[in-house]
C-alpha positions as CSV (number, residue, x, y, z in Angstrom):
1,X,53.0,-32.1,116.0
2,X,53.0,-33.8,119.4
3,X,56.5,-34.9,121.7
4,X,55.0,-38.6,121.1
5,X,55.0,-38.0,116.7
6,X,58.4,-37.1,116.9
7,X,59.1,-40.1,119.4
8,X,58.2,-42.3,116.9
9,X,60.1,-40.9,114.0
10,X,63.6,-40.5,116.0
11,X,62.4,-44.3,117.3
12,X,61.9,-45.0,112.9
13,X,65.0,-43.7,112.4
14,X,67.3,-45.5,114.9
15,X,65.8,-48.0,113.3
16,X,67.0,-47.4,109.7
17,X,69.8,-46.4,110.5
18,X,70.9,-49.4,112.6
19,X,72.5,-51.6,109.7
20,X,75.0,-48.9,109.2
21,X,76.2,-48.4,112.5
22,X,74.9,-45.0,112.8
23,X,72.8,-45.1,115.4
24,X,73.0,-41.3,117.9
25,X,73.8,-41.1,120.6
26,X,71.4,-40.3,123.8
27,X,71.8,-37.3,126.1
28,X,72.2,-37.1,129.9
29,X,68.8,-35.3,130.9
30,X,70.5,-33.4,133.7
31,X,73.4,-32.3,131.8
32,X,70.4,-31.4,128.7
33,X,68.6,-29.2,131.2
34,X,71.5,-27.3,132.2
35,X,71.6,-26.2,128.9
36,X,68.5,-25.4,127.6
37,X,67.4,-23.4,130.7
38,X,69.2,-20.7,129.2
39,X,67.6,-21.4,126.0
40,X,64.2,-21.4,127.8
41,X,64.9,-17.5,129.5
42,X,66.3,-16.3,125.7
43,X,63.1,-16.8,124.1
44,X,61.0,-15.9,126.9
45,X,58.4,-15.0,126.5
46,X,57.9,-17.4,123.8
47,X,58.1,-21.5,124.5
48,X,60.0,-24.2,123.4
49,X,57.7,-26.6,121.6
50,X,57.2,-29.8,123.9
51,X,58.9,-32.1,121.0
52,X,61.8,-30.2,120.3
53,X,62.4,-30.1,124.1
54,X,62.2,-34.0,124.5
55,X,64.5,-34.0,122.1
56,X,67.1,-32.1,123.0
57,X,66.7,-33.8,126.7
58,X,66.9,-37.2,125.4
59,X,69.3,-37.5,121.9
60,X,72.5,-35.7,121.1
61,X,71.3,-33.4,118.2
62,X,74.7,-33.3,116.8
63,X,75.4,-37.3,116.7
64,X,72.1,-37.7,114.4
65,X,75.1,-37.0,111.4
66,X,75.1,-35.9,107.7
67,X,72.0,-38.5,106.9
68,X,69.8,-36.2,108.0
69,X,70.1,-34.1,105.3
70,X,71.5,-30.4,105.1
71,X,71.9,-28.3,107.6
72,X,72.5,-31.3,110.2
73,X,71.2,-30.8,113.9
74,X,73.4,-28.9,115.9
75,X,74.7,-28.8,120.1
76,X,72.7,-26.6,122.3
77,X,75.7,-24.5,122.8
78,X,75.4,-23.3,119.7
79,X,71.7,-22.6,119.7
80,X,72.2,-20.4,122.9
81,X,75.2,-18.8,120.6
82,X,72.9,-17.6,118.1
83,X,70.2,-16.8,119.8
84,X,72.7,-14.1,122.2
85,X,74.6,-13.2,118.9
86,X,72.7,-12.6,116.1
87,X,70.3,-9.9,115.8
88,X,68.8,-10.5,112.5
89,X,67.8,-14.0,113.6
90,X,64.0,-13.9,114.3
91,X,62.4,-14.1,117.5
92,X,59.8,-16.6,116.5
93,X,62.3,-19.2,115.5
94,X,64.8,-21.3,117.7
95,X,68.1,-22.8,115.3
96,X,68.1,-26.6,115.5
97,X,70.5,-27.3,112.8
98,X,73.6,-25.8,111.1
99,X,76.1,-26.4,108.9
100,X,77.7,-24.2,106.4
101,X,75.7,-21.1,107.0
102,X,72.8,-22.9,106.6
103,X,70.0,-23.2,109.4
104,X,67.2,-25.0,110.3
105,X,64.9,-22.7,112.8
106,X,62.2,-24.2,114.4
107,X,58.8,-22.2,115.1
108,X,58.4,-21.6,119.2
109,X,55.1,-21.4,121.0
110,X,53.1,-18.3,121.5
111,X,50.0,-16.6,121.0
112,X,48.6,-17.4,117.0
113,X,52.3,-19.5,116.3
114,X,52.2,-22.1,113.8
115,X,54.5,-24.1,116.9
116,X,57.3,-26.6,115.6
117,X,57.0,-26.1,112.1
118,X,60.6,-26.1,110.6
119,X,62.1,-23.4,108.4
120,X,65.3,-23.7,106.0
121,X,67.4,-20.1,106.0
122,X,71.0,-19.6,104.5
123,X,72.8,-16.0,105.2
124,X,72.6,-15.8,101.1
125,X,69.3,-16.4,100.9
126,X,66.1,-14.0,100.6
127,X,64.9,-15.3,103.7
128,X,63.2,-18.1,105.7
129,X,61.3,-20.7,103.9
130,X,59.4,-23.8,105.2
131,X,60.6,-26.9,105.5
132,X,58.4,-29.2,107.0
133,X,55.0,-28.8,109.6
134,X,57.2,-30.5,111.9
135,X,60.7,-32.2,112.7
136,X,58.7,-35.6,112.5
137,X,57.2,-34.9,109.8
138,X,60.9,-34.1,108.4
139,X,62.5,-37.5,109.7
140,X,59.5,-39.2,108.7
141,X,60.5,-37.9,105.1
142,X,64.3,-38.9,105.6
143,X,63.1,-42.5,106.7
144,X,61.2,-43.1,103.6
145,X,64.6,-41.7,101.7
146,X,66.7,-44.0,103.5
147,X,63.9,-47.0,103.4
148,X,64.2,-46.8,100.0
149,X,67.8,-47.3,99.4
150,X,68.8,-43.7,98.8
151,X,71.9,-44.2,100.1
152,X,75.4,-43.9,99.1
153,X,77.7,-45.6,100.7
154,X,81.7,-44.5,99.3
155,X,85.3,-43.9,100.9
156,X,83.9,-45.8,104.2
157,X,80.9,-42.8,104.4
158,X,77.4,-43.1,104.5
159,X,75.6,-40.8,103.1
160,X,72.0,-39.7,102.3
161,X,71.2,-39.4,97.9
162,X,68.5,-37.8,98.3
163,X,67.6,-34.2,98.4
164,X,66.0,-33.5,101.7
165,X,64.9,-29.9,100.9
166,X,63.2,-31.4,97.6
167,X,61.1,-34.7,99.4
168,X,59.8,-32.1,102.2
169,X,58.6,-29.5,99.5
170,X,56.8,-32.5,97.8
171,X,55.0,-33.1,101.1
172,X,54.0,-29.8,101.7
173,X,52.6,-29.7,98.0
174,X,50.4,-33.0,99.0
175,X,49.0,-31.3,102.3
176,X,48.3,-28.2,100.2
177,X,50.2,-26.2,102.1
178,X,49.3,-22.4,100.5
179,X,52.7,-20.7,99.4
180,X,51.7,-17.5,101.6
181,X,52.4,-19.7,104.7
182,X,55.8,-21.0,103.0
183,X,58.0,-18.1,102.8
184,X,60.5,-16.5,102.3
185,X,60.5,-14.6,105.4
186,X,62.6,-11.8,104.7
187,X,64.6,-11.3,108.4
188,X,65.5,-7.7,107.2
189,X,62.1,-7.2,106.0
190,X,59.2,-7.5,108.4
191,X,56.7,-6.8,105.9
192,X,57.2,-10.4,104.5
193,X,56.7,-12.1,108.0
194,X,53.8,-13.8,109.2
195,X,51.7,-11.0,111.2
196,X,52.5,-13.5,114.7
197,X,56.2,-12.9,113.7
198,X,55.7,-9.3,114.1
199,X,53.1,-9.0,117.2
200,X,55.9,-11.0,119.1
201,X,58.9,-8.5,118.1
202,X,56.8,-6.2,119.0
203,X,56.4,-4.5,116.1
204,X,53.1,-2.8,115.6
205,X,51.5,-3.2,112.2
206,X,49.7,0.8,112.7
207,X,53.2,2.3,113.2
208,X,54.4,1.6,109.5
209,X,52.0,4.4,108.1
210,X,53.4,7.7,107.1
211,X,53.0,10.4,109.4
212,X,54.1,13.5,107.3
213,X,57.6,15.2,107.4
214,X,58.4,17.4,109.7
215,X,61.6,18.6,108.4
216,X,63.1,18.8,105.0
217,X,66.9,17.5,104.8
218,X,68.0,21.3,104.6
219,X,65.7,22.6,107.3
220,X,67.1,20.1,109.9
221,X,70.5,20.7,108.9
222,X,69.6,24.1,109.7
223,X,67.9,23.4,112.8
224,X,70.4,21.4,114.5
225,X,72.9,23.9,113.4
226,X,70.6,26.6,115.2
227,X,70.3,24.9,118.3
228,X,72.7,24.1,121.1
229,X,70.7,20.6,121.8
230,X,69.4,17.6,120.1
231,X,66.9,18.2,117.3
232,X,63.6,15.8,117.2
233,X,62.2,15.7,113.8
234,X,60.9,13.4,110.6
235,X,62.0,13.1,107.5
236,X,61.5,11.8,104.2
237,X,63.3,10.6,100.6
238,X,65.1,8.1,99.0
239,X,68.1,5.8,100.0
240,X,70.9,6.9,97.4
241,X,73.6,4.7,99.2
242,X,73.7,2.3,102.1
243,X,76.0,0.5,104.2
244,X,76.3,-1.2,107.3
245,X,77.7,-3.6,110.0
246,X,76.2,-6.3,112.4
247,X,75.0,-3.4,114.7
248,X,72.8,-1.0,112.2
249,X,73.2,1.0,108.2
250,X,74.3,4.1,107.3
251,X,72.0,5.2,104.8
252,X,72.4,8.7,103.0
253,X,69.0,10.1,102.5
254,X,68.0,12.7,99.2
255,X,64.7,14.6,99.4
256,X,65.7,17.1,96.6
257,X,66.6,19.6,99.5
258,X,70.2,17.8,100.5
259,X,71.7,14.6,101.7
260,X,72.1,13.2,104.8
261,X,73.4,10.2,106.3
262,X,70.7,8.6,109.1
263,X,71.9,5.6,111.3
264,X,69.5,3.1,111.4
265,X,70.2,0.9,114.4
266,X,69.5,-2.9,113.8
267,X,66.8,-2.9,117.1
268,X,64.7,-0.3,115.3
269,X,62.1,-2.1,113.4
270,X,62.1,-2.7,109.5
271,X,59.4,-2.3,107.0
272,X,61.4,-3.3,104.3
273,X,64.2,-1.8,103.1
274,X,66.0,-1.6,99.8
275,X,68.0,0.7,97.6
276,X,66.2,3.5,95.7
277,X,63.3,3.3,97.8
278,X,61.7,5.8,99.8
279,X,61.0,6.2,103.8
280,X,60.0,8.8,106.3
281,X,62.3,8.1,109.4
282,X,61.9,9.7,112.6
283,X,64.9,11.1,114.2
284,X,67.2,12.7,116.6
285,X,69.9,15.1,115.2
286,X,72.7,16.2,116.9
287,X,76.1,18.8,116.2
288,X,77.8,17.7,113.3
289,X,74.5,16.5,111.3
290,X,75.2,17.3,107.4
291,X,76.2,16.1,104.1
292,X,76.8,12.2,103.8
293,X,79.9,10.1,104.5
294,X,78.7,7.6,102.7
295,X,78.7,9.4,99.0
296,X,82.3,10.6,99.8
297,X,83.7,7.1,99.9
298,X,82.4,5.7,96.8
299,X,85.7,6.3,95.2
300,X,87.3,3.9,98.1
301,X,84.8,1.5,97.7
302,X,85.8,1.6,94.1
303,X,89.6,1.1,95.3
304,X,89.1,-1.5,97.6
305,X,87.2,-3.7,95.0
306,X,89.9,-3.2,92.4
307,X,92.6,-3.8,94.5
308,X,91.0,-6.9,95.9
309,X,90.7,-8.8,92.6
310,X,93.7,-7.9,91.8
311,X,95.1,-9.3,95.0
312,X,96.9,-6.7,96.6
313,X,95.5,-7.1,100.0
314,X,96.9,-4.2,101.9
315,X,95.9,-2.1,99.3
316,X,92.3,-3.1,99.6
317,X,92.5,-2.6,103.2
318,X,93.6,0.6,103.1
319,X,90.7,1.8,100.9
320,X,88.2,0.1,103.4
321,X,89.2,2.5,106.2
322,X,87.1,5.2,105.2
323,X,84.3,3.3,104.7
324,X,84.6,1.9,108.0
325,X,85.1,5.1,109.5
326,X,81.9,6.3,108.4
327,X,79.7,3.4,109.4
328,X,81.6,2.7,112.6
329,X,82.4,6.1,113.7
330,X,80.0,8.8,115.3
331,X,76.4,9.1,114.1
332,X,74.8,12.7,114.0
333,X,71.6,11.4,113.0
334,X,70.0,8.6,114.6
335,X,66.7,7.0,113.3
336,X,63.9,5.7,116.3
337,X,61.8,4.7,113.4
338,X,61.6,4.0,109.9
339,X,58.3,3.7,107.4
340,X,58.0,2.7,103.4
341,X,56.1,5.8,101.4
C-alpha cells in the first residue's frame, strides 16, 4: 500500500491509543536518515518501500510498544544488525519488528516483488509466513482490536487481548488471499520461495537440475589422493548425517561406494535440504579428502546430550569438542553447488 495508507493508520492509531497515554514518540528526520542510509546500500539493489521509509523518518518504531502485537517494531540499529549478521535472513525482506526471536520482515521493492507486504518468521519456525498485504493494513487490524475494547489493562500495563497473528489471517482469508502466496518460506530451502525471492538472490531456477556424476565417492578419494592439486568433480548420494554452524554444514555423503564429508558453505545456494535425502554437489577436493568426521563423533554427540540432562556441564562440553572440531576445523571437500535428485 501507499506512504499516505499507512499515514492514516499510524494517524488511527495515535488516535486510539491516546486515552492510555501511549501515544509514540516521533523521530528526528536527520538523525532517521543517518540511519537508514546504511539500510538503503545493504539491500541495494533492492528498495525500501516508500511507507516503510516514511516511517522510520517520522516515528520511533520502538516507542509504538507491546499494543502492537507480537513481535513489536524494532530501532533501525537493529535492522542494519541483522541485515550485516545473519545470513539465512532473506534478501527480499527488511526486519521491522522483533522480539523474542520473533521477526516481522517486510517485502522490499524490485522487479515482480509483492512490495510492503509483511511476513511473521520465528528461528523455530518452518519458515516465513504472511502477515498482512501491508503494515496499514496490519495497524488497521490492531485499531479495530483496540476500538473494540480488546484491551487489558493489569499491574499499571496496557496491553493488547487480542491475537494479532489470528485478526490478520482472518483478513487475508476475506481478500482471498491464495495460501501459495502465504508461506511458509523456508529460508534454508529456496525451493519454497516465491520465484522473485530467488531471481533476486540470484539463484537460477535452470541450475537446480542434475547434471550427472562425475566421480563416485571412492573414485574422488582416489583421485585427489593421485593428484598433487585440487580435484574438480560432482558427486552424488544421500545425507547420512549433518551438522553445522552460522557459516555452512558438514554433511557426510553415502553413494554405496564410501562416505565423505562435503562442506557446504552457507553462500552456496539451497534447493532444499534435509536428512536422508539425496543431492549431486559439485566440488573441489583437496589432500586429506576421505572418510567422515561427522560419523566418528556420534558417540560424543551421544555424550554430550547425556551429560547435559544430567547437568554436568563440563562434561557436556567436553564431548562437544569433537564435534566442533569437525565442523569448525579444515574442510577437504568444498561444495560450489548443491542440487535435489
Amino acid at each position: 500500500m501507499s506512504k499516505e495508507a499507512l499515514e492514516a493508520a499510524v494517524q488511527r492509531y495515535v488516535r486510539a491509543v491516546g486515552p492510555f497515554g501511549l501515544v509514540p514518540e516521533r523521530s528526528d528526520p536527520d538523525a532517521a536518515d543517518s540511519l537508514i542510509a546504511p539500510i538503503v546500500d545493504r539491500i541495494a539493489p533492492a528498495g525500501l518501500p516508500a511507507d516503510i521509509e516514511w516511517f522510520w523518518r517520522h516515528w520511533m518504531p520502538s516507542s509504538f510498544g507491546h499494543l502492537t502485537g507480537y513481535p513489536h517494531f524494532t530501532e533501525l540499529e537493529f535492522v542494519l544488525h541483522v541485515l550485516n549478521d545473519d545470513e539465512t535472513w532473506p534478501a527480499s525482506l527488511v526486519p521491522v519488528a522483533y522480539e523474542s526471536h520473533g521477526f516481522l520482515g517486510v517485502e522490499l521493492e524490485y522487479p515482480d516483488s509483492s512490495a510492503g507486504r509483511v511476513y511473521y518468521y520465528a528461528y523455530a519456525d518452518d519458515g516465513h509466513r504472511l502477515r498482512a498485504r501491508s503494515l496499514a493494513e496490519m495497524l488497521d487490524v490492531v485499531v479495530d482490536a483496540i476500538e473494540d475494547g480488546e484491551i487489558d489493562e493489569r499491574g499499571g500495563f496496557v496491553l493488547l487481548d487480542a491475537d494479532v497473528d489470528e485478526l490478520c489471517r482472518a483478513r487475508l482469508d476475506a481478500a482471498g488471499v491464495p495460501a501459495a502466496d502465504r508461506g511458509p518460506f523456508d529460508p534454508s530451502d529456496s525451493l519454497t520461495w516465491p520465484p522473485a525471492w530467488r531471481r533476486l538472490a540470484g539463484i537460477d531456477d535452470a541450475a537446480r537440475s542434475p547434471v550427472g556424476a562425475s566421480h563416485s565417492v571412492a573414485s574422488l578419494i582416489a583421485a585427489v589422493h593421485a593428484s598433487r592439486g585440487a580435484v574438480t568433480a560432482t558427486i552424488s548420494g544421500r545425507v547420512v548425517r549433518s551438522g553445522g554452524s552460522a557459516d555452512g554444514d558438514v554433511l557426510a555423503i553415502d553413494d554405496g561406494t564410501g562416505v565423505v564429508d562435503v562442506y557446504v558453505p552457507r553462500a552456496v545456494p539451497r534447493f532444499g535440504q534435509s536428512a536422508d535425502a539425496r543431492y549431486e554437489f559439485d566440488v573441489v577436493a583437496t589432500a586429506g579428502a576421505g572418510g567422515t568426521g561427522l560419523m566418528d563423533v556420534d558417540g560424543d554427540h551421544a555424550a554430550a546430550s547425556e551429560a547435559a540432562l544430567a547437568g554436568d556441564v563440563d562434561a557436556a562440553a567436553r564431548a562437544v569438542l569433537p564435534i566442533a572440531a569437525v565442523i569448525h576445523g579444515d574442510h577437504p571437500v568444498v561444495a560450489t553447488a548443491i542440487r535435489p535428485l
